[in-house]
C-alpha positions as CSV (number, residue, x, y, z in Angstrom):
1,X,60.9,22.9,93.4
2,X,64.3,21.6,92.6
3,X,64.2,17.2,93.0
4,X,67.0,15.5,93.5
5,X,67.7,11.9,93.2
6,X,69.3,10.1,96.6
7,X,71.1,6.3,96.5
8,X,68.5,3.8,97.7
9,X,71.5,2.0,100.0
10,X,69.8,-0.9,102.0
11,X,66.3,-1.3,102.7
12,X,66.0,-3.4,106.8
13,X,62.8,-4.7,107.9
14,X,61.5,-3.1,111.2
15,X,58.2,-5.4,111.2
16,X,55.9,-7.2,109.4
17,X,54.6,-4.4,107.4
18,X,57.4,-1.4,108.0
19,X,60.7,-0.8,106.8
20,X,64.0,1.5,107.4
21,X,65.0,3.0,103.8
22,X,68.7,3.5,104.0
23,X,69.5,6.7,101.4
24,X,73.4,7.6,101.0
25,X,74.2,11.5,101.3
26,X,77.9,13.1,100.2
27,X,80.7,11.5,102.9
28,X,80.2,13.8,106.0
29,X,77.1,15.3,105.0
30,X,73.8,15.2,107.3
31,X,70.4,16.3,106.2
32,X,70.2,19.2,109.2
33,X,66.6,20.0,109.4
34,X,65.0,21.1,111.8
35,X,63.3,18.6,114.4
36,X,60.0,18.8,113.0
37,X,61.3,18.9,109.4
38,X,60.4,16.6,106.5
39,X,61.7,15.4,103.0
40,X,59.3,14.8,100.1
41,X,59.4,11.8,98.2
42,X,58.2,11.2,94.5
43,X,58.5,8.3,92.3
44,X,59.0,8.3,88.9
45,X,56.4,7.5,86.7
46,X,56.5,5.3,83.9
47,X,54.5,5.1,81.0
48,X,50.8,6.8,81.9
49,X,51.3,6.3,85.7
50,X,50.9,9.2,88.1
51,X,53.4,11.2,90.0
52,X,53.3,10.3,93.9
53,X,54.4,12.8,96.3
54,X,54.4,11.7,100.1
55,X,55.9,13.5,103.2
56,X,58.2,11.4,105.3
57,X,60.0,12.9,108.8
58,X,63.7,11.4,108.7
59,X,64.3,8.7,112.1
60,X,67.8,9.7,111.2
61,X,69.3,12.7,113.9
62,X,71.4,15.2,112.3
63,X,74.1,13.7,114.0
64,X,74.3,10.8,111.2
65,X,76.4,11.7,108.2
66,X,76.7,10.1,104.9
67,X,73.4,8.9,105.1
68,X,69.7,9.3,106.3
69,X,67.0,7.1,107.2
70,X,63.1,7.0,107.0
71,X,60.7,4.4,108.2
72,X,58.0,3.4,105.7
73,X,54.6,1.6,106.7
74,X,53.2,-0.6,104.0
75,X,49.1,-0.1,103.8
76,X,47.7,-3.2,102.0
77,X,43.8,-2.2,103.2
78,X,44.3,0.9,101.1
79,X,46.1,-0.8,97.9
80,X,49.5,0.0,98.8
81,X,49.7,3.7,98.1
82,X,53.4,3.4,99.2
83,X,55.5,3.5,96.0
84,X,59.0,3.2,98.4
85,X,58.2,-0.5,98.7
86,X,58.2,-0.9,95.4
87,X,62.1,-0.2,94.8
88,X,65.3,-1.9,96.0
89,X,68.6,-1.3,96.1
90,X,71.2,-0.1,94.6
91,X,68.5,2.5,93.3
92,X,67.6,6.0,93.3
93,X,64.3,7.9,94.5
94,X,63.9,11.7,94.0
95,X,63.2,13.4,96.9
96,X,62.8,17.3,97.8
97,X,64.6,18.1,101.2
């Protein structure tokens, strides 16, 4: 599996506990996956913390270049497993497309 890192661009607020993750792609570019395709998402750890690996579906359509889009829930009942909350931009998150 080849990860590669993806400009954290804006992060918008959809509600009170989800959010549109803006990432920036090559001028032009679009994802182009399939309609029931996914991106993987992995933080980085730090010091003794543990790799996180979630599946996301892009909201984006393949029709949106320069940039792609993924809504994140935040779980508070469950700890937060979400990692993506925990960054803001200008940043970078390592995903697998």
């Amino acid at each position: 599996t080849t990860w590669k890192e993806y400009p954290l661009v804006r992060i918008v607020a959809y509600n009170h506990d989800t959010s549109v993750f803006e990432f920036g792609l090559e001028t032009g570019q679009s994802l182009s996956l399939p309609v029931c395709g996914c991106i993987l998402m992995a933080n980085v750890p730090v010091g003794d913390e543990a790799e996180e690996v979630r599946p996301y579906t892009p909201t984006s359509d393949n029709t949106m270049c320069g940039k792609f889009q993924l809504l994140i829930k935040r779980y508070p009942a469950w700890g937060d497993p979400t990692f993506a909350h925990n960054y803001k931009p200008p940043g970078k998150m390592s995903n697998y497309v």
